[in-house]
C-alpha distance (Angstrom), angle and dihedral (degrees) to the residues before:
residue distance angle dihedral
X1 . . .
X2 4.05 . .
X3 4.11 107.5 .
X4 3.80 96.6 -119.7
X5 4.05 83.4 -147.0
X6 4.35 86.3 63.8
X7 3.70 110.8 30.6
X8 3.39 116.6 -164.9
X9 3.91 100.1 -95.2
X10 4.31 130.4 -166.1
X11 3.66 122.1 -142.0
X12 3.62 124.1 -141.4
X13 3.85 96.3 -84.2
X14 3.79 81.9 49.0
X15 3.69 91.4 -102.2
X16 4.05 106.7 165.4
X17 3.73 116.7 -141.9
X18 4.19 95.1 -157.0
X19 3.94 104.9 -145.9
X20 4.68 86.8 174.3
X21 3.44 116.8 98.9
X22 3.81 89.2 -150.6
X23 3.70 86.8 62.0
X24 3.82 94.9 51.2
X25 3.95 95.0 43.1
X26 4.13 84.1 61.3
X27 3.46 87.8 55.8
X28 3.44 93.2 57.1
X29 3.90 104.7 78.0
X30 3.18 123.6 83.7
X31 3.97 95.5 -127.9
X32 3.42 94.8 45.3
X33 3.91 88.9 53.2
X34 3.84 88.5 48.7
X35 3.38 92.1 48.0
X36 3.87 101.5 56.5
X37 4.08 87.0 44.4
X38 3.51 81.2 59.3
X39 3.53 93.0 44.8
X40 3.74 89.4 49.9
X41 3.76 100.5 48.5
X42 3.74 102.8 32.3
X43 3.80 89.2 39.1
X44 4.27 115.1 -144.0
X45 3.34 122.5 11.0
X46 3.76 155.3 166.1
X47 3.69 130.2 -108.0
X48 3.94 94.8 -111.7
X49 3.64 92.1 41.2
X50 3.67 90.6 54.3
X51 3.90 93.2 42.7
X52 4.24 85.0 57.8
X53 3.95 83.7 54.1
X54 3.95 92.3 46.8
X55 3.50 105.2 36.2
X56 3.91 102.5 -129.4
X57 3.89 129.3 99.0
X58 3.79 128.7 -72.7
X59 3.76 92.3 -110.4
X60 3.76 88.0 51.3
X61 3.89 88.6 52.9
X62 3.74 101.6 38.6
X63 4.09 82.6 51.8
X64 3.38 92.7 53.5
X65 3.54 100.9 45.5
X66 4.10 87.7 55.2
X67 3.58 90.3 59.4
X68 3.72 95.8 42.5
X69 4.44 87.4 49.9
X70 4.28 85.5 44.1
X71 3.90 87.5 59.9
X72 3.88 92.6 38.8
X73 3.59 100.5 -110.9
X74 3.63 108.4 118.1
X75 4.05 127.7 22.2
X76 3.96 137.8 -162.9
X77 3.40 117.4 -103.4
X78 4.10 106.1 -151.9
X79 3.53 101.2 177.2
X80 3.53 87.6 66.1
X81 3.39 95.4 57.5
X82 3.91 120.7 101.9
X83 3.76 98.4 -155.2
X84 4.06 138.9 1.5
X85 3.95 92.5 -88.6
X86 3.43 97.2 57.4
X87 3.93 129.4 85.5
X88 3.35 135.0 -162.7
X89 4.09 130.7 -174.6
X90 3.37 136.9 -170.0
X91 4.03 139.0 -173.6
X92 3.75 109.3 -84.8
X93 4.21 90.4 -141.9
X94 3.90 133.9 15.1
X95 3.57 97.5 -112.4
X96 4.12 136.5 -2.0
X97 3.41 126.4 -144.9
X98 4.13 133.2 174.1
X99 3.92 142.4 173.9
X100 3.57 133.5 -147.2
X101 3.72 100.3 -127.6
X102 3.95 87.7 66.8
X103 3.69 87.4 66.6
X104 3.65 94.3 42.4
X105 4.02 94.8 129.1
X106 3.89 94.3 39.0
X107 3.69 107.7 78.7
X108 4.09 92.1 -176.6
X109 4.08 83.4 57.6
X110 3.48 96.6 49.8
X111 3.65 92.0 53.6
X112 4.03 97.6 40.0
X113 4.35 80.6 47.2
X114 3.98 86.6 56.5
X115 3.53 95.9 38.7
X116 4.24 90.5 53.4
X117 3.73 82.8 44.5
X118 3.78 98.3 57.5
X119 3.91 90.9 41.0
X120 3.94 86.4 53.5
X121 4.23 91.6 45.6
X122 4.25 84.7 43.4
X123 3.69 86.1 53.5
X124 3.98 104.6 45.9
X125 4.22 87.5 40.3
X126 3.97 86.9 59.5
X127 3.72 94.0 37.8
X128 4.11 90.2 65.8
X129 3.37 86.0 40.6
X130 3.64 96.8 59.8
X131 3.51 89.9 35.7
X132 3.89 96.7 55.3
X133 3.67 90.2 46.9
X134 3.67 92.6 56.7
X135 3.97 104.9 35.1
X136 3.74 97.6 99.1
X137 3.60 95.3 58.0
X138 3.95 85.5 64.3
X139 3.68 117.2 37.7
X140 3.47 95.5 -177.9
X141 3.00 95.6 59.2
X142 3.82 94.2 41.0
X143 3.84 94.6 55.7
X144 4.18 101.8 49.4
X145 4.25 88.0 37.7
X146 4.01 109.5 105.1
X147 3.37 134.6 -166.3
X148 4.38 114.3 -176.9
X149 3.94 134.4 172.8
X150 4.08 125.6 -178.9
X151 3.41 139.0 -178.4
X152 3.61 119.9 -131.1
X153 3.83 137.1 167.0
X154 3.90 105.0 -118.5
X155 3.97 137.2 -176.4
X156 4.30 100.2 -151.9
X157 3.20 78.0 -114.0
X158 3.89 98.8 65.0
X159 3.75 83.5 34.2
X160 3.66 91.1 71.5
X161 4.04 102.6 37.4
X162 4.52 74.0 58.0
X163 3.19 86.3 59.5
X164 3.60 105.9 38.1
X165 3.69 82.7 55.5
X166 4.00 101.9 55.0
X167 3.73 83.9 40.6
X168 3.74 95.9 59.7
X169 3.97 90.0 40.1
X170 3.61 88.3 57.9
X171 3.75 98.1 48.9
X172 3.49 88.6 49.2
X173 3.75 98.5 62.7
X174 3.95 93.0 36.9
X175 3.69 94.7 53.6
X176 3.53 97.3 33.4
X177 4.01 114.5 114.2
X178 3.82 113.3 -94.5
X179 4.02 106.2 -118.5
X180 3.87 112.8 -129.0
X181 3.47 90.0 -124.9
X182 4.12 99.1 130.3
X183 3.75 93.4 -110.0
X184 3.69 119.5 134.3
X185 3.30 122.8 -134.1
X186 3.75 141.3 -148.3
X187 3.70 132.1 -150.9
X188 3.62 106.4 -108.7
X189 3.89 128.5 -163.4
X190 3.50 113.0 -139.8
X191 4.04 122.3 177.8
X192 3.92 143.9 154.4
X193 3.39 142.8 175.8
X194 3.72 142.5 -161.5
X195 3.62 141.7 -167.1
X196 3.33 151.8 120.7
X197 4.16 120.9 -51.6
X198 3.42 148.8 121.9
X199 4.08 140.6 -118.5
């Protein structure tokens, strides 16, 4: 259940910062996960279509996609449906975003927050993987991807404005409209992360 204290709260670009446990612990399967990536790059879809895009069963998808609506995640879309049968869903928000001090007091958060954490590092880690396996079969590709670490000296404040900026250049290319300029595009994975270490 939502703390009262921490509603879950939107930002501007609709961003939600999920303060529910429930929420968190949907996150925290790897289908699920795949699924609203999915969701978020393909835009609406059905359960089948996204079981195709997942590799696992209808019933596995329709299954997961009820727990994902229960925690307010994803939604159905009924106007895009052509007939009563048929369902489609959608993400409720563009993007999610949480952090464990919100759960401070809720020990079952925490761990559900550290659990959606390490399914989210898991996934990026094999995401290069794949990627650097593949790269020299397109060298297109290959020559405009990036890949960039820095050391900086940071106050958490500064920390965060960094981050608020990379954020907001990120939604600005994925929500930007497409031009009709003939080019095809790829999906493209783009992540970063900072925090405190040392050499």
């Amino acid at each position: 259940m939502t703390n009262p204290q921490t509603p879950d709260r939107r930002s501007p670009d609709g961003v939600r910062t999920i303060t529910d446990a429930k929420a968190l612990s949907a996150m925290a399967n790897a289908f699920r996960s795949r699924m609203m990536d999915a969701l978020k790059v393909d835009g609406p879809s059905t359960a089948s279509a996204l079981a195709a895009r997942t590799g696992q069963a209808v019933g596995s998808a329709s299954h997961h996609l009820k727990v994902l609506s229960e925690a307010g995640l994803v939604e159905e879309a009924p106007e895009l449906a052509k007939d009563r049968r048929e369902r489609w869903w959608r993400l409720v928000d563009p993007g999610t975003r949480w952090s464990r001090a919100d759960f401070a007091s809720d020990t079952a958060a925490v761990t559900a927050a550290y659990a959606a954490e390490a399914l989210t590092v898991q996934r990026q880690f094999e995401r290069v993987q794949e990627w650097n396996a593949n790269a020299a079969t397109v060298p297109e590709w290959d020559d405009a991807a990036f890949a960039t670490q820095n050391w900086m000296r940071l106050t958490p404040s500064e920390l965060r404005e960094v981050a608020e900026e990379l954020i907001e250049v990120l939604m600005r290319w994925s929500r930007r409209d497409l031009p009709d300029d003939g080019a095809e595009r790829e999906s493209v994975f783009v992540f970063s992360r900072g925090f405190p270490a040392q050499p």
